[in-house]
NUKOL-191951 format. One record per residue (C-alpha): residue in one letter; x, y, z. Coordinates in steps of 0.2 Angstrom, whole numbers, plus 5000, padded with zeros to 4 digits. Example, Ala and Ser with C-alpha at 12.3 -4.5 7.8 and 13.67 -1.06 7.14 Angstrom:
! NUKOL-191951
a506249785039;s506849955036;
! end
This chain:
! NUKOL-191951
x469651495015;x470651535000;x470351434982;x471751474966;x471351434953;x472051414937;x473451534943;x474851594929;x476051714934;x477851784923;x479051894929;x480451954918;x479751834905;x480251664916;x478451584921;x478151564940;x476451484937;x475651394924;x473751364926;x474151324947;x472851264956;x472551234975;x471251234989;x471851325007;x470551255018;x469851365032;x470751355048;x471951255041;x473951275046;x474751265031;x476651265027;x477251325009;x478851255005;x479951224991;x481451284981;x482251464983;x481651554968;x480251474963;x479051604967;x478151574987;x478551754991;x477951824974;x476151704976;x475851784994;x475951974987;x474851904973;x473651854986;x473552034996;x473552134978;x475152204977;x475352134960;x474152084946;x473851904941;x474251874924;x472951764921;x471851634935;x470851684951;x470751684969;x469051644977;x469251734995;x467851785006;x467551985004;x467652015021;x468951905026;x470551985034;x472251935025;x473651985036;x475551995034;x477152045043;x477452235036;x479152255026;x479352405034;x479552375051;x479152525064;x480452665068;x479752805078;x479452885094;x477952765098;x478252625110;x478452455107;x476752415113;x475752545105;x476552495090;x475752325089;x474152385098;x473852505085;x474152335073;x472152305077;x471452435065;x469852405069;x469852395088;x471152575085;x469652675074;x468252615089;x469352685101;x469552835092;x467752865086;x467152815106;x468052985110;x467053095097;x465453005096;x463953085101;x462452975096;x461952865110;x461352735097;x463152745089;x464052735108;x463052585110;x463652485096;x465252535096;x465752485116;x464652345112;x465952295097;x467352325109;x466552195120;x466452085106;x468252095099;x468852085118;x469652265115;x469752275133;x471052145135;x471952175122;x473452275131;x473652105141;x473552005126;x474952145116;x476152115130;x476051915131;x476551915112;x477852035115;x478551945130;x478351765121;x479451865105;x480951925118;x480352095125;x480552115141;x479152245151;x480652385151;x480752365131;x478852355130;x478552525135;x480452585124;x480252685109;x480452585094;x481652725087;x482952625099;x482852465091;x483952345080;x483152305062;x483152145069;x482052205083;x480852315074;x480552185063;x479852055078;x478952215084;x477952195067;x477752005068;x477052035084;x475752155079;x475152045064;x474951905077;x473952035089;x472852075074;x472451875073;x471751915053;x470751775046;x472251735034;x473851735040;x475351745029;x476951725036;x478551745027;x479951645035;x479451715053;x480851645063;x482351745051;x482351855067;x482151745083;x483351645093;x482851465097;x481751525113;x480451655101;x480451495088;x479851395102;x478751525107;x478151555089;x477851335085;x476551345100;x475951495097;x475451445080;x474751275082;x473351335092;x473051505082;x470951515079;x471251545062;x472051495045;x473751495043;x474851505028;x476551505030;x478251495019;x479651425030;x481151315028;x481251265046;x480851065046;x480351085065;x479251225064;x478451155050;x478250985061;x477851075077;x476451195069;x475651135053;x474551025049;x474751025031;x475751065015;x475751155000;x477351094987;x477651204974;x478651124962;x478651144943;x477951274942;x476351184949;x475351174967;x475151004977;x474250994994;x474750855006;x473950835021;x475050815038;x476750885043;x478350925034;x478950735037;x477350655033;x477350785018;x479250685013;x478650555017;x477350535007;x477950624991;x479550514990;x478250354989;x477050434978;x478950474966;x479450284969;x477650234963;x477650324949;x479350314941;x478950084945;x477450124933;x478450214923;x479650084921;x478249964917;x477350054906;x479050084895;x479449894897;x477849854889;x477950004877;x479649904872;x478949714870;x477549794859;x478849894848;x479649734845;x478049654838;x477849794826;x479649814821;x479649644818;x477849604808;x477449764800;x478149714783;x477049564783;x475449524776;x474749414789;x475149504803;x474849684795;x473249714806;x474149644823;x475549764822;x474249884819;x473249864833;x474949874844;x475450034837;x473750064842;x474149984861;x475650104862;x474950264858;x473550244872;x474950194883;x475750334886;x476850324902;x476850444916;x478350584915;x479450534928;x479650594943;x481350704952;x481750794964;x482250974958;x484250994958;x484951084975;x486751124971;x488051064986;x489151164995;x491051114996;x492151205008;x493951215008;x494951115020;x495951195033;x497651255026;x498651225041;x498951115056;x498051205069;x498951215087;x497951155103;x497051265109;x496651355096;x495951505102;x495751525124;x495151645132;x495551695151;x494451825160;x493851905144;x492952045145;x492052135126;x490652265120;x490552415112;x491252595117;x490952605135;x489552445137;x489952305143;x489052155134;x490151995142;x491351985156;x492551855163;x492551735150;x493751585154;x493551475137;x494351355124;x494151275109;x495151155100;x495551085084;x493750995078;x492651085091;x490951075083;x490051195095;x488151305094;x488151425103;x486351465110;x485451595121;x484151725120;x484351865109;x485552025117;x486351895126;x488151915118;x488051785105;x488451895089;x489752005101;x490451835105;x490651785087;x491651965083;x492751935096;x493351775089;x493251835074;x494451975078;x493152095072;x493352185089;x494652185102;x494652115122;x493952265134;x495052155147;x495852015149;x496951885139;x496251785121;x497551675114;x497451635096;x498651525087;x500051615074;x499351515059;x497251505064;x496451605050;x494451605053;x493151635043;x491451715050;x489751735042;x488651845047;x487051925041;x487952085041;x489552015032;x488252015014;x488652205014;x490452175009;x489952084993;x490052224979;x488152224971;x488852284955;x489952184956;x489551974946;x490351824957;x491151784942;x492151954946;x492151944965;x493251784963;x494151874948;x494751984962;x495551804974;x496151714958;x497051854950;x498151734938;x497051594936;x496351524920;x494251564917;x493851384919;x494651384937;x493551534944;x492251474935;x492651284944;x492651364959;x491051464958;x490351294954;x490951214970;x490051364979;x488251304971;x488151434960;x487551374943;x488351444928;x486951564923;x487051644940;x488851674939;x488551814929;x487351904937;x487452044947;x487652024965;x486252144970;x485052014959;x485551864968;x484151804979;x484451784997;x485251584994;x486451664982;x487051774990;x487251665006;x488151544996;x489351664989;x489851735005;x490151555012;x491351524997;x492351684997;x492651695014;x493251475016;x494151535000;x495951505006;x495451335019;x495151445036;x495451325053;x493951375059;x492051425054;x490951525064;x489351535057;x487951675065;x486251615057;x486951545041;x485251465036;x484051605036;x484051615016;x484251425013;x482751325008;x482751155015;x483951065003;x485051195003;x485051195023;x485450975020;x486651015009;x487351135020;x487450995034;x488450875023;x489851015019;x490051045039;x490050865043;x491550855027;x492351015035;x493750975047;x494151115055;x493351185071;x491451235070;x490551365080;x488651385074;x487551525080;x485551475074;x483951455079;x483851315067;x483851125078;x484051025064;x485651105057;x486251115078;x485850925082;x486550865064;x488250935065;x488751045085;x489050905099;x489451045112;x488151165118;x488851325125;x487551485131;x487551665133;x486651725147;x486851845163;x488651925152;x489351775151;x489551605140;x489751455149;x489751265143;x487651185143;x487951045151;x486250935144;x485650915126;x484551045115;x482950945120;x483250975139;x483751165137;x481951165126;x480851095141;x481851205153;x481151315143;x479451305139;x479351275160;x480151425165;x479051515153;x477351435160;x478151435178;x478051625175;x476551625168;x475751545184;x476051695194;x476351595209;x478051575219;x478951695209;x480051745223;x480551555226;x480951535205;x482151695206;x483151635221;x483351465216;x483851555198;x484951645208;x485851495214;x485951405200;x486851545192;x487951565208;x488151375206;x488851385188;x490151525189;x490851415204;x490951265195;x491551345177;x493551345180;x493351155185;x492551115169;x493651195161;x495251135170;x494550955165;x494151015148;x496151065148;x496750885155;x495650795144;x496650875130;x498250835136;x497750665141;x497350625123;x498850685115;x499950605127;x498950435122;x499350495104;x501050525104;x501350355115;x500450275100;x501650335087;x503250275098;x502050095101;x502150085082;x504050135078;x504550015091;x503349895084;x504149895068;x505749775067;x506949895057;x507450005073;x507949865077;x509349855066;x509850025064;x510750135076;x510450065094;x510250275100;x508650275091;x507850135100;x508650215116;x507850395113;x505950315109;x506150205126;x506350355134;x505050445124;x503650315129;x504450295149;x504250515149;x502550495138;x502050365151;x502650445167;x501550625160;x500050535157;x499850455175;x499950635183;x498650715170;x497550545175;x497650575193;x497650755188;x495750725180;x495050615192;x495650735206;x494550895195;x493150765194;x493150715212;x492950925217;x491550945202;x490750815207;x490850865226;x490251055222;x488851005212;x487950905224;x488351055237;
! end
């Protein structure tokens, strides 16, 4: 399909490419993957001609179509559908020529091109992408004036998809969907009829989709075949095989070195150590082989002591003016929650995330947030408060007023930024950058509690590991918003979901809530029963708010029942320890009384909890 060869490419005098080479076979599904920065997004705008090569080639059939998500996604007064119908240029001009046509002959070929392209399904075919990308049948038919950025921009994947070009290129696809258009997206992908080329960072997309990889490293192209973890897989033996023959090599390099060193100067063994000299210039180990340096992320530890709970909410209510996004929220979340918070787009989520945050206020109801709970909150929308003119160097200038140089520039450091980048201006920061400096500025002063809205979508994949690490180091409370499963099952062990304007506690693990689903999806697609599917949906929903304020009444006792085992372990270990023994005989009468109240307040939260398990259990299996 596509053939580069010998490709070199500079921009701003800093070499992307040096004589790159690479074969992209036909209807191949191909992930391109490596560091931020290195150039994928620059080699795709090489490949439609928005840029010239510097020197090199492509070899790409003439009359193959290359297709890509437009950067300008659609914002008028056509709908939704139109929008990505009209994507099929050539199916849009038939249409349109049909109408004025006049030559039979002409007529002919055209409705006999229409037949061929299936021109007549393709309204069917629109909506099914549409729907498989979030859009309901109401927002289908919506003008796309109305929508989001983050909207219009699906409404432009989707026509790239409808237009199914012989080359596909695809930039980091899933920036805009939730979890359920991902899942979408990965099957919709791995059966597309044509070749697929695809940047991404998303380590199960790239396992779910592709079926082989492009690595661009060193400013060099290398294909592997397979998936992302085969791709790891096999690079990290192909670097352990090297760098062992590299070891060799330079072992033997070495013992000949020796020889020569030592026999040069004489007579007899002139001609040996010249042939070894020989020996070792024809050696010539292989370079070793790295990975490419991904910077860490360190966050500041919680400041304070944070109260349990740390934040509640009772009957809640929140939106925007006079719309109603959730209602009747009854939540907690305590010291060390690590939560993600999932659910289909316009569900809440990012309203959710802003109440929290204290971004906006309660419509109704009660949230209670401890005195000393500072939280930090990162969102895609957050990257506007950093000051584009502005360096990092000078953003944290402005928080470290009195600080010495080397202490900024430390603590820049800690936030992944290399020293280079310190210095440059915020609006030149790539996407990565720019994520990491928020993540630093706004964890400056050790917050109790992170919520992060789709922190990864600038990350590459070390960048998203690295990111893992530092949450798993954190030890404040968590609360993650992302479409991203790895970063969700490597560092949230709750699952909470926004749907029907409300968020309730998922009570099975990401790979359940997937096959629910990817059933429901193809339940509906069935066309059968649909009547039984929305009363038994109806029910379950029905089922769930019923049962909500007695999970969260365990949830409550559960708490208290571990603190009281907590504090009767700090009395255990006073009176455990022989010196209250001989002091003051009041202070071995106040901890006897301490572990007998302790004692007595656990029992009732015990039979408290079984008695909340007991009614759970009994109005679950009504």
């Amino acid at each position: 399909m596509l053939t580069i060869n010998n490709l070199t490419y500079r921009i701003q005098g800093r070499e992307l490419f040096e004589d790159a080479s690479v074969v992209l076979p036909t209807g191949s599904k191909t992930g391109f993957v490596g560091k931020n920065g290195t150039g994928k997004t620059t080699l795709f705008h090489l490949i439609q001609g928005h840029i010239s090569l510097d020197s090199g080639s492509f070899d790409l059939n003439k009359k193959a179509r290359i297709g890509a998500v437009a950067q300008e996604a659609p914002a008028g007064n056509e709908s939704v559908l139109d929008v990505v119908l009209a994507a099929d240029k050539e199916r849009t001009a038939l249409l349109a020529e049909a109408e004025t046509a006049e030559d039979p002959n002409r007529i002919s070929d055209i409705y006999t091109r229409l037949s061929d392209i299936d021109a007549y399904s393709a309204e069917a075919r629109a909506s099914s992408i549409l729907k498989g990308l979030g859009f309901e049948q109401d927002r289908q038919n919506s003008p796309t004036h109305e929508l989001s950025g983050g909207w219009r921009m699906r409404v432009a994947l989707a026509g790239v998809l409808f237009s199914q070009p012989d080359l596909l290129l695809l930039d980091e696809p899933t920036n805009y969907l939730d979890l359920e258009g991902t899942l979408w997206l990965e099957k919709y992908l791995a059966t597309y009829p044509y070749t697929v080329f695809m940047i991404s960072h998303d380590r199960d997309l790239l396992n779910k989709s592709v079926s082989s990889i492009i690595h661009l490293e060193h400013k060099k192209f290398t294909f592997y075949k397979g998936n992302y973890d085969t791709f790891e897989n096999t690079r990290r033996m192909q670097m352990e095989l090297n760098n062992k023959g590299r070891d060799k090599a330079l072992d033997q390099v070495a013992h000949l070195q020796k020889f020569v060193d030592r026999f040069k100067a004489k007579a007899s063994k002139a001609k040996q150590a010249q042939s070894r000299m020989k020996m070792i210039e024809k050696l010539r180990p292989p370079a070793a082989m790295f990975d490419e340096y991904s910077a860490p992320f360190t966050f500041q530890q919680p400041k304070a002591e944070a109260a349990t709970p740390m934040l509640s909410l009772d009957s809640v209510s929140a939106g925007y003016g006079d719309r109603t996004i959730l209602r009747n929220i009854n939540m907690r979340i305590d010291p060390e929650d690590r939560i993600a918070l999932i659910g289909v787009n316009g569900n809440g989520k990012s309203t959710f995330a802003k109440l929290l945050a204290g971004d906006i206020e309660p419509m109704s109801g009660t949230l209670r947030k401890g005195k000393k709970l500072e939280i930090a909150h990162f969102a895609q929308h957050q990257m506007d408060k950093l000051k584009p003119e502005w360096t990092p160097f000078e953003h944290v200038v402005d928080m470290m007023p009195t600080d010495s140089e080397a202490k900024r520039r430390s603590r820049l450091s800690q936030m992944g930024l290399t020293k280079s980048r310190m210095d440059t201006l915020a609006k030149n920061l790539s996407g990565g950058e720019r994520a990491r400096l928020l993540m630093g500025l706004i964890t400056f002063s050790g917050p109790g509690m992170m919520i992060l809205d789709e922190p990864t979508n600038h990350l590459d994949i070390d960048s998203r590991d690295a990111l893992v690490h530092a949450l798993n180091d954190y030890e404040g409370a968590v609360l993650i918003i992302s479409h991203d499963r790895h970063l969700i099952e490597a560092t949230c062990d709750t699952l909470w979901i926004a749907e029907g304007g409300g968020i309730r506690v998922l009570d099975e693990d990401l790979d359940s809530y997937q096959r629910s689903i990817t059933s429901n999806k193809e339940g509906k697609g069935g066309g059968g029963g649909k009547g039984g599917n929305k009363l038994s949906k109806h029910e379950a929903a029905a089922k769930r708010a019923e049962v909500a304020p007695l999970k969260a009444n365990i949830k409550d006792a559960e708490a208290k029942i571990a603190r009281l085992k907590t504090e009767i372990g700090k009395v255990d270990a006073q009176l455990d320890d022989p010196k209250v023994y001989n002091g003051a005989p009041d202070r071995m009468i106040t901890l006897g009384k301490d572990k007998a109240r302790f004692t007595a307040d656990l029992e009732k939260q015990e039979e408290q909890w079984l008695a909340l398990s007991a009614e759970l259990e009994a109005a679950e299996k009504a």
